[in-house]
N, C-alpha and C positions, 0 to 999 in steps of 0.2 A: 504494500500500500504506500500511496506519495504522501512522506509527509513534511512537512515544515512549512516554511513562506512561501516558498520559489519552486520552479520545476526545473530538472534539471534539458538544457538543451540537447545533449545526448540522448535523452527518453523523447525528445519533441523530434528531432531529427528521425532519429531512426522509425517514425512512426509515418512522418508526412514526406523528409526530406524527398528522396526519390521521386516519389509520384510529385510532386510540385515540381521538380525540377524538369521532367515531363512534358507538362503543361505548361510551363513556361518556355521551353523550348520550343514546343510546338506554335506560341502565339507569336514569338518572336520571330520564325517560320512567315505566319502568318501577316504582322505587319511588314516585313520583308520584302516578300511577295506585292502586297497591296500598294504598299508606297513607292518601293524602286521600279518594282514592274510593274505595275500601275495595272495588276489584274482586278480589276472591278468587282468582277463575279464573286469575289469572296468575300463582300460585304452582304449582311445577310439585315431584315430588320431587325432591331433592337426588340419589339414587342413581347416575339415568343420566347424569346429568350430572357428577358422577366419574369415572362407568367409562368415558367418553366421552373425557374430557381425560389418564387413562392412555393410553391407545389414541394417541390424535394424539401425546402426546409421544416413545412408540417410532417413530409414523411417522415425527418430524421427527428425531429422532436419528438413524435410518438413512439419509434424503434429507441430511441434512448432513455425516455420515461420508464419503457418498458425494463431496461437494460438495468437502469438506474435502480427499479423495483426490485428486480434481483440480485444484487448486490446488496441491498442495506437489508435485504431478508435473511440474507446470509452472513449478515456482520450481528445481526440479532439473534440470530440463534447461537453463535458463537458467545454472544450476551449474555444469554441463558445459558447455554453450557456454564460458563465458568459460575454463576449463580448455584448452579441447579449442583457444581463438584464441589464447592463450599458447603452447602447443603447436606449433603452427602457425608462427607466426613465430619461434619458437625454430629448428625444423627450417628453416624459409625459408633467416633469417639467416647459419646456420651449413652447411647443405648445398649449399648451390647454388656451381654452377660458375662458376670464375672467366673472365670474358667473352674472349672471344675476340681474341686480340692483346695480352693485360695480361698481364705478367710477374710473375711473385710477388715481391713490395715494391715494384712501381714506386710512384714518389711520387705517379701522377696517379690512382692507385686511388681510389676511396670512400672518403668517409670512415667510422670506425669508432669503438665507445663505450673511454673505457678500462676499460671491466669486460672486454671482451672482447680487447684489448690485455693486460694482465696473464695471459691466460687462455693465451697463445702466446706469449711473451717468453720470453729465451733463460734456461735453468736456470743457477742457482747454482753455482757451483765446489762440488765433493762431497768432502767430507773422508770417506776411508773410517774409519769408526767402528763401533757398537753401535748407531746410528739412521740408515745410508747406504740401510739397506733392501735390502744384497745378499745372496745365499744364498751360506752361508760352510761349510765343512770342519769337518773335527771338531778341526781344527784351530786356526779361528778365522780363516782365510785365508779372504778373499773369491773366488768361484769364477773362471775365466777370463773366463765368457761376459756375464758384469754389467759386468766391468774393459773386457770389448771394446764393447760395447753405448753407456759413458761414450765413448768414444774417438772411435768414428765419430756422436756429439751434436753435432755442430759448426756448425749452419745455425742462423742465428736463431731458423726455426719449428719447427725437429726435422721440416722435408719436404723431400721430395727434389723440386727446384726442378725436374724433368719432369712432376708430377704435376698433373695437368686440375684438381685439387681447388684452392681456396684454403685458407690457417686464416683466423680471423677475424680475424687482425689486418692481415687485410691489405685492408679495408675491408669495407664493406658494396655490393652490386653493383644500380643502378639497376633490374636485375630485381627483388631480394627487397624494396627500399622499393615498388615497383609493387607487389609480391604481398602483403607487410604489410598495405598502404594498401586494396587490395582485401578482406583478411579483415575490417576495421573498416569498408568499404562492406556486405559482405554481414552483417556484425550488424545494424548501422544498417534495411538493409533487411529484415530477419526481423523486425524491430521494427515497423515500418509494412506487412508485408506482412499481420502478426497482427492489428492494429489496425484494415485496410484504407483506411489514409493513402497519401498521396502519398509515394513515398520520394525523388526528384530533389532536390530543395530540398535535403536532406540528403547526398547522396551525389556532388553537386558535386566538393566537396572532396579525392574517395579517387578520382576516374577521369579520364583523359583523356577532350576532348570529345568524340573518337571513338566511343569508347567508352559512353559515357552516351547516344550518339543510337541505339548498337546496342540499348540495354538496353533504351529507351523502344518497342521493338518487340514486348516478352518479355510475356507474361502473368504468369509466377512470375519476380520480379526477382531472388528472393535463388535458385533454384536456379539460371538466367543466370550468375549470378556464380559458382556453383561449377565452372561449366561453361567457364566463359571461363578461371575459374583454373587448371582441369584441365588446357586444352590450351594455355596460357600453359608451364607446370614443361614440359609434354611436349617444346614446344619448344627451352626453354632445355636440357633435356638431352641431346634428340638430338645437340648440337654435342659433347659427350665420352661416346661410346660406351662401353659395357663393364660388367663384372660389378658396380663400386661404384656407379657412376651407378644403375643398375639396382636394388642394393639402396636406395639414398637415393628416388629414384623409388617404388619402392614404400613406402616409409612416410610421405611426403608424400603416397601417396594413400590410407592407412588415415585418415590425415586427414580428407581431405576428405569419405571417407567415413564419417564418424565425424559429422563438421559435416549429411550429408546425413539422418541419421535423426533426428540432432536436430529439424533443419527439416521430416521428416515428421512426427514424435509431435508436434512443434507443432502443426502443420496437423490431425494428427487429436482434440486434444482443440479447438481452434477451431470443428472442423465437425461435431462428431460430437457434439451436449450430452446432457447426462441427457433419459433418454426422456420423453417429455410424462405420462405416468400419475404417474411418479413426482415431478413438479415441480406438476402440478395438482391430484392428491386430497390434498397435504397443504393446499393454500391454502385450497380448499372446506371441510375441514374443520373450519381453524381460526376462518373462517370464521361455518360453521356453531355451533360449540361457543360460540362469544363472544355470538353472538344467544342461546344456550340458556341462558347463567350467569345473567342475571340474573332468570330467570326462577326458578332451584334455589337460590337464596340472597336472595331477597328474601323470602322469609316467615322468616327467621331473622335476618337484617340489617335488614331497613327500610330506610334513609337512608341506613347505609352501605353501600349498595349499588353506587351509583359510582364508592366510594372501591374497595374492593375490586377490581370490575370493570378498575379501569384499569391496576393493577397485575398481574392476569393477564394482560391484552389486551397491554399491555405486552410482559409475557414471551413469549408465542407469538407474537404478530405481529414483533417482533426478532428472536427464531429462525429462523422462515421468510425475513425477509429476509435473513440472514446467509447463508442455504444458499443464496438465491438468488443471492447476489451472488459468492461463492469460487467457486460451479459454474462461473463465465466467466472467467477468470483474463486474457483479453485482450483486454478490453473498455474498456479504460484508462479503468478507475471506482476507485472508490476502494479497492477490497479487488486490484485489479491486480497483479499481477507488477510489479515495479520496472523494466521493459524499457530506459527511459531512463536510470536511472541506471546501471544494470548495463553498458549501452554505452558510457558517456563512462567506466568503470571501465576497460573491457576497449580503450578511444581511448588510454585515460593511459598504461596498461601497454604497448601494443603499441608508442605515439611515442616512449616512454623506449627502448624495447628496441633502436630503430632512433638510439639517441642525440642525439634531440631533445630543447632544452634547454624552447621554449617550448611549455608542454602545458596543455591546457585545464582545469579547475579542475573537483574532483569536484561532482555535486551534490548540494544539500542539501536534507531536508526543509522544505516549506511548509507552517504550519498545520498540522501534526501527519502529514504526508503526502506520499513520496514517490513519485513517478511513473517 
């Protein structure tokens, strides 16, 4: 994607240069012709060749609108991607069961951040007051049932030390950094799955070797991954049965679900592009009209006839390729979705979340252009 102030002229060049130099050669041709050789014939009226270049520029407004539309639906869902992976390992983090055989505080637990220590540490001594927050009498008396509530506060996490669940501070659990490590596999790989790259090289890092030779079998890697993640939670929950599990289970899989339509609206503005009428009658057009200018404006121009020319050709043939290029938004060109930097965004956020100290460094635009 371009970004900063300015464009660079190497991206402008390489887009228009050629073909304008074409068309300017041709008109220069053409006043040539008209004025040394004083061929008359190739002055043509001015009129159609107007009503002509209105015409094309409603068609490339609408082919770009439309171009335009697909791109920014594809910068949005990338939006919600990274939304919907914060999400995601928020829910991991804080839902999931604590393993099998760990007692809530033992010291051999996971480690955990202290944002999410401060988040479960034991409350404050409560001076009843006008700010204790209890529901008080007309009296002014605070009621029984706030006074008995303080009373029975007594365990470090405020949980009853039976309960399957952990708080967070009592670490984070070998599953959720597996399932973390996996949501930041499966960006990684919607990224190269969009691209049609190799995603392995990349996704090393987020899975056991097992696992990566399962994945090397899959045709769609990144839905594999929603799927291995799917029946990964299912397992981990089976081990504490019951109503809450069940509620937690289910919103770790609106999740997932959530992550899956992502990855199909990907997939269907990838395969699915503007229909070929609409991408080739305007090219022919412009085409066409650019041969026609200098034939409607050299008996009124003469010489400057080039001069002119190159600055329409200019402008329509930039047009055209602008809409050509936003229509693909995953084509890792220059007008591209940011996909790499938006995933080492959505690597920072998710390794912090799991209280990792050393995290990889955002990326930066090069030469006016981030990838």
């Amino acid at each position: 994607m371009i970004v900063g102030g300015k464009i660079s002229w190497r991206i402008v060049l390489k887009y228009t240069g050629r073909q304008v130099a074409v068309h300017v050669l041709l008109a220069t041709c053409v006043a040539l012709a008209y004025q040394e050789f004083e061929i008359s014939a190739l002055a043509v009226p001015a009129l159609p060749v107007t009503v002509l270049a209105a015409s094309i520029g409603i068609l490339l407004t609408f082919r770009n609108n439309n171009a335009y539309d697909r791109w920014w639906e594809a910068r949005t869902l990338w939006g919600a991607l990274v939304n919907t992976s914060r999400t995601f390992a928020r829910q991991v983090i804080t839902y999931l069961p604590i393993p099998e055989g760990t007692p809530p505080g033992d010291a051999s637990a996971p480690s955990t951040t202290s944002l999410l220590q401060t988040a479960t540490e034991p409350k404050p001594t409560v001076t009843l007051g006008a700010s204790d927050g209890a529901v008080r009498d007309r009296f002014g008396k605070a009621r029984g049932a706030f006074l008995s509530a303080l009373e029975h506060t007594d365990t470090p996490s405020g949980m009853n030390a039976a309960r399957p669940f952990r708080a967070p501070s009592e670490g984070i659990t070998s599953d959720a950094r597996e399932l973390v490590y996996a949501q930041i596999g499966f960006v990684n790989a919607l990224r190269h799955h969009l691209r049609r790259q190799d995603p392995f090289p990349t996704l090393a890092p987020f899975f056991r070797p097992a696992v990566l030779e399962a994945l090397r079998e899959e045709q769609n890697v990144p839905t594999a991954i929603l799927m291995w993640v799917s029946a990964r939670l299912r397992r981990v929950f089976a081990e504490t049965p019951g109503p809450e599990a069940m509620l937690r289970l289910t919103l770790l899989d609106n999740s997932l679900t959530e992550l899956m339509n992502i990855l199909g609206a990907c997939e269907r503005i990838k395969n699915t592009p503007i229909p070929l009428q609409y991408d080739l009658l305007p090219r022919v057009m412009v085409r066409a009209y650019l041969v026609m200018l200098p034939l409607g404006v050299v008996a009124e121009l003469g010489m400057l006839t080039p001069l002119v020319t190159a600055v329409i050709a200019f402008l329509f043939i930039a047009m055209d390729a602008v809409g050509r290029d936003v229509e693909t938004p995953f084509e890792d060109g220059y007008s591209d979705t940011p996909m790499t930097a938006l995933s080492r965004t959505i690597e920072i956020n998710l390794r912090q979340m799991l209280g990792e100290k050393e995290l990889p460094p955002p990326l930066q635009p090069k030469d006016g252009l981030l990838y």
